[in-house]
C-alpha positions as CSV (number, residue, x, y, z in Angstrom):
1,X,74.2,15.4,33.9
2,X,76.3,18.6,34.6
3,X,80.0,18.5,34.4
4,X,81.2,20.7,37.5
5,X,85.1,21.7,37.6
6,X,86.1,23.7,40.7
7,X,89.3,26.4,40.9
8,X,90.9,28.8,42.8
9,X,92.2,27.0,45.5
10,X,95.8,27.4,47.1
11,X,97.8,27.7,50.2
12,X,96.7,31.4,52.5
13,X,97.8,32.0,55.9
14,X,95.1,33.0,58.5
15,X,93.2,36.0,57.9
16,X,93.8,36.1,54.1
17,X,91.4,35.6,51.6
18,X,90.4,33.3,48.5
19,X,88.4,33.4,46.1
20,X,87.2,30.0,44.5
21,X,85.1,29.6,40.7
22,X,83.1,26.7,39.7
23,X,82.6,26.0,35.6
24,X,79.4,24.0,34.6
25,X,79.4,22.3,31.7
26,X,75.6,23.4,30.8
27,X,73.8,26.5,31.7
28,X,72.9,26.8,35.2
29,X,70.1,29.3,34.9
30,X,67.4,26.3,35.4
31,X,69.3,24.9,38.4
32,X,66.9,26.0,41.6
33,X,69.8,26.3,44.2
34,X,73.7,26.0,44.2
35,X,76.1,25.2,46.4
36,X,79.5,24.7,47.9
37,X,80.5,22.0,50.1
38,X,83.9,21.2,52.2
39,X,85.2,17.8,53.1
40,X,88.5,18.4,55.8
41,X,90.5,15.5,56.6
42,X,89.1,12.6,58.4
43,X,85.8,14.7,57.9
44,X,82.6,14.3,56.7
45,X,81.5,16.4,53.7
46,X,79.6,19.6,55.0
47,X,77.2,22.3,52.9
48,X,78.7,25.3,53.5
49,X,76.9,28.0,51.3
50,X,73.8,28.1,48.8
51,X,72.2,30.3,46.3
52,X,69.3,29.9,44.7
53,X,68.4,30.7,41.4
54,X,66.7,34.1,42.3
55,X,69.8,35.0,44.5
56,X,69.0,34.3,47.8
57,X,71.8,32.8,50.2
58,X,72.5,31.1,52.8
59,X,75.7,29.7,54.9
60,X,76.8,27.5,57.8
61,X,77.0,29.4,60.7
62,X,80.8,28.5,60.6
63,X,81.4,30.7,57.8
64,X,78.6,33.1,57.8
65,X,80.1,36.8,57.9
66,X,82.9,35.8,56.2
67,X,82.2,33.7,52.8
68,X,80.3,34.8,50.3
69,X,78.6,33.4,47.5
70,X,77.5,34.1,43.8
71,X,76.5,33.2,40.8
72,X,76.8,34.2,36.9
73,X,74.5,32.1,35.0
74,X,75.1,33.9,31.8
75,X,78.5,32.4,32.4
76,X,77.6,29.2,33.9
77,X,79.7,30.0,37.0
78,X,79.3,30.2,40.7
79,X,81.8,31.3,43.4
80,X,82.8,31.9,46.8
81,X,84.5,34.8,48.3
82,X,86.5,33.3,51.6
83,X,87.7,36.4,54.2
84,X,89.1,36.4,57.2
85,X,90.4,32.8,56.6
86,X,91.2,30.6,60.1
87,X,92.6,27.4,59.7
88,X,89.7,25.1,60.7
89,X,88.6,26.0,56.9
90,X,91.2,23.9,55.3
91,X,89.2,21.2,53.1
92,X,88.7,20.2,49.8
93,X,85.9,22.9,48.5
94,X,83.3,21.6,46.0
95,X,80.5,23.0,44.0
96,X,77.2,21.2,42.9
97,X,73.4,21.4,42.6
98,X,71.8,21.5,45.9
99,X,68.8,19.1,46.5
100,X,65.9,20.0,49.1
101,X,67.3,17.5,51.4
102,X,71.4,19.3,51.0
103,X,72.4,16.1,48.9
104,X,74.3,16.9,45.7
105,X,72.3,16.2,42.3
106,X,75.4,15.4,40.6
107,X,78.7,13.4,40.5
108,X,81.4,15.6,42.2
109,X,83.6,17.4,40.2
110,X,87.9,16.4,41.8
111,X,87.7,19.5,43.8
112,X,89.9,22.7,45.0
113,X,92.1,22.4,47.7
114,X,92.1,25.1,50.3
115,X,95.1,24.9,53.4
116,X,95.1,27.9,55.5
117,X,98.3,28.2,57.6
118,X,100.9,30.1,59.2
C-alpha cells in the first residue's frame, strides 16, 4: 500500500496557471505508470495525465497542450504543470498508480482542489 497526499491546489482565474505535487509514502521508482485524475462536481472521476516509469506521457485530449506531467522518483514525487487554465478544469485533482485498465491501484489520497474562475 502507498500512501498518496496531493497539494498545490487553489483558486486561479482563467488562463493562469497551477502547479500541483503529489508525496508517496514509499518510493515510486518500481511503480510502472502514474497518474492524475479529476473528479468535477456531479462528475465522474476522469484520468487525465500518465507517466510511466521510463518517462513517457500521455493526456486527455481535454488538457493535452496545456498540462504537463512529471515525476522525481528520487523524491517520491509526481506533478502536474496546469497552463492556460479554463474553467471546465475545476475538480478535485488526484494522483495514484495507474493500472492497465486506467483503474487506480490504491486507496485515494483526500485530494487538491482546483476552481478556476473569474
Amino acid at each position: 500500500q502507498v500512501q498518496l497526499v496531493e497539494s498545490g491546489g487553489g483558486l486561479v482565474q482563467p488562463g493562469g496557471s497551477l502547479r500541483l505535487s503529489c508525496a508517496a509514502s514509499r518510493n515510486i521508482r518500481s511503480i510502472t505508470m502514474m497518474g492524475w485524475y479529476r473528479q468535477a462536481p456531479g462528475k465522474q472521476r476522469e484520468l487525465v495525465a500518465t507517466i510511466t516509469s521510463g518517462g513517457s506521457t500521455n493526456y486527455a485530449d481535454s488538457v493535452r497542450g496545456r498540462f504537463t506531467i512529471s515525476r522525481d522518483n528520487a523524491k517520491n514525487m509526481v506533478y502536474l504543470q496546469m497552463n492556460s487554465l479554463k474553467p471546465e478544469d475545476t475538480a478535485v485533482y488526484y494522483c495514484n498508480s495507474v493500472l492497465k485498465n486506467k483503474m487506480a491501484q490504491y486507496q485515494w489520497g483526500q485530494g487538491t482542489q482546483v476552481a478556476v474562475s473569474s
